[in-house]
N, C-alpha and C positions, 0 to 999 in steps of 0.2 A: 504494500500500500504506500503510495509516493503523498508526502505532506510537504510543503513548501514552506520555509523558515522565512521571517520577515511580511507576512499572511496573514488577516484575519478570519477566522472561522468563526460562523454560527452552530447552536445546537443541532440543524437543522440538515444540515452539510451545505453549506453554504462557503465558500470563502469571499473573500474582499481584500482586493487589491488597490491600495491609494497612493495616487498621483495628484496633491494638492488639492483641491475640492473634489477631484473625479475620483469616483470607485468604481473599480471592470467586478465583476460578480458573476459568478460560474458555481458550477457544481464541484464536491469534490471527490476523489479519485474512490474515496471509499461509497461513494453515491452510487457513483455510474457502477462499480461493482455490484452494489446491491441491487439495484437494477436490470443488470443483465443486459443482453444487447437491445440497445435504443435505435429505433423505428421512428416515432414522431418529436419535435421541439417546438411548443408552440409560446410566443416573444410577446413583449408588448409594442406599444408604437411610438415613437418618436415622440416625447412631447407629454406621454404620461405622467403624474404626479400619482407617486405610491409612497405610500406609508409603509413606518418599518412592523415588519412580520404579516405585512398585506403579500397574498398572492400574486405573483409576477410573469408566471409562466407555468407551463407544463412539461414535462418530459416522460413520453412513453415508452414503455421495452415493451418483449414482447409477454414479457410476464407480470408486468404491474404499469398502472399508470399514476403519476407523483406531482402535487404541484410544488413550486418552487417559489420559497419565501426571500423578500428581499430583508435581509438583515438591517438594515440604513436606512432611514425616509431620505427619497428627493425625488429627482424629477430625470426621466430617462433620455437621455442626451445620444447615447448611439447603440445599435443591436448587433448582432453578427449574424447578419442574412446568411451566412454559408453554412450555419445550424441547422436553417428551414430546409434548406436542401439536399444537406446529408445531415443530420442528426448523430449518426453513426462515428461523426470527431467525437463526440463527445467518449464514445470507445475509447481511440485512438488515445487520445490526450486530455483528460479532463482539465487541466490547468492552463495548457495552451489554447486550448477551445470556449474561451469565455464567451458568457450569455449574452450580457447588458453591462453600459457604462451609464452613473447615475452622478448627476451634480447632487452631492450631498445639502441637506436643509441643515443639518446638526451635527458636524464631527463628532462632537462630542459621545454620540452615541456609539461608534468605534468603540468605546470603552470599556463596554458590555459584551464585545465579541472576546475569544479567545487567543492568544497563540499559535503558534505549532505544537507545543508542549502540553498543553491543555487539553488541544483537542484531540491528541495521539491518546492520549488519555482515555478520552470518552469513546471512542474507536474502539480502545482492547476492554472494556467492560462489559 
C-alpha cells in the first residue's frame, strides 16, 4: 500500500495535496484497493461550491459503488476529465491520478486531516 509523506489524509480515504490556497484531492491507494477494478468516475463541474465532508463525486468498481467526500470546503476550480474517460488510472496510480483541484474557503481546516503517519495507522487497524 503506497502512502505519500508530506499528504493530507481524511478518514475517508481521501488525500489532499496543497499548493497555496489550491488542494488537488484524489482517492487513496488503499481506496482504489478496496474497491477493486474501477469502471465509472463521476466529477463535479467547474465552479461548484462544496462543503467539507459534502459529496463530490462517485467512483464505481465492479464490485461496489463509493461516493467520495471532499475533506476541505471551497469551491472546485479544475477536474481531471481523463478520469471520465478511463477511470481505470485511478488503478494505475491512485496519487498521480487526482480527482479535483478546490480553492480552499478555510485552510485552517487542513488541520483536522491526518498525516502519513496517522493515516498508515488507520489503514492496518
Amino acid at each position: 500500500m503506497k502512502i505519500i509523506e508530506g499528504l493530507k489524509y481524511s478518514k475517508d480515504h481521501e488525500w489532499v495535496k496543497v499548493e497555496g490556497n489550491l488542494a488537488t484531492i484524489g482517492i487513496t491507494d488503499y481506496a482504489q484497493h478496496s474497491l477493486g477494478d474501477i469502471v465509472f468516475v463521476e466529477l463535479p463541474e467547474i465552479g461548484d461550491a462544496i462543503g467539507k465532508e459534502e459529496t463530490f463525486g462517485v467512483v464505481e468498481s465492479v464490485k461496489a459503488a463509493s461516493d467520495i467526500y471532499l475533506p476541505i470546503s471551497g469551491t472546485v476550480v479544475k477536474i481531471n476529465e481523463a478520469l471520465v474517460d478511463e477511470p481505470e488510472l485511478l488503478n494505475t496510480d491512485a496519487f498521480e491520478n487526482w480527482m479535483i483541484g478546490v480553492e480552499m474557503d478555510d485552510p485552517t481546516e487542513l488541520d483536522a486531516l491526518m498525516d502519513a503517519t496517522a493515516y498508515e495507522t488507520i489503514c492496518h487497524e
